[in-house]
N, C-alpha and C positions, 0 to 999 in steps of 0.2 A: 418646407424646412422643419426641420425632426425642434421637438422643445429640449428645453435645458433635463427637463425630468424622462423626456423620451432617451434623452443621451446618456445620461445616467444608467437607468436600466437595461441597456445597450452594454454599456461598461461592466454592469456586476456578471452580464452573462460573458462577456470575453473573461474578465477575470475568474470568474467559477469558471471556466471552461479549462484556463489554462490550469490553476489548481486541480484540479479533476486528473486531467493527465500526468500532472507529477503524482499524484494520489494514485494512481492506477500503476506508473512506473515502480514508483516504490511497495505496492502489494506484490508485482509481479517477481520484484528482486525478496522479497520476506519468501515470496513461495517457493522460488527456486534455492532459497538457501534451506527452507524447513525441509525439503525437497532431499536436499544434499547432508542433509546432517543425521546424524548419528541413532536418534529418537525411534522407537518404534514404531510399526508400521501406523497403527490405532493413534498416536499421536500428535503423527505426521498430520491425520485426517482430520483429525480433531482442529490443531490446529490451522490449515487450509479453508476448514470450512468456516472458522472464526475471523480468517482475514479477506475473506469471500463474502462474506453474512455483514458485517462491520469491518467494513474497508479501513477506515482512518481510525476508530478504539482496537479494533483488531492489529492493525498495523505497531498501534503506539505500543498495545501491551506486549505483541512481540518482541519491536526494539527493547523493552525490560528486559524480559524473562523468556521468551522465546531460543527453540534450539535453533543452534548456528550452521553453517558447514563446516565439514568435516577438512573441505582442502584446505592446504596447510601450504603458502609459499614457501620452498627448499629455501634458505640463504646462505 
């Protein structure tokens, strides 16, 4: 029978794990928008390789200041 502190540590790896994966969804969606947007080719890279290199500071400072996509919903 697993300890209270075995279960624990059990715990923070389901949870980092499930974090991780939103972490990792959402670098995939910053790159396919840096991807899609307007920016130079050199900048595009730059920034790719910053949310590649530093997933979640890279992520954040995207969501700032990072380029967007270019698509535009018609309404």
């Amino acid at each position: 029978m697993p300890t209270t502190r075995h279960q624990g540590v059990i715990f923070l790896f389901e949870l980092t794990g499930f974090f991780g994966f939103i972490l990792l969804v959402l670098d995939i969606w910053a790159i396919v928008s840096v991807v899609g947007s307007a920016a130079s080719t050199g900048k595009k890279v730059l920034w790719i390789l910053l949310i590649v290199v530093l997933p979640l500071v890279g992520f954040l400072i995207w969501l700032i200041t990072g380029p967007r996509s270019t698509n535009k919903v018609a309404q």
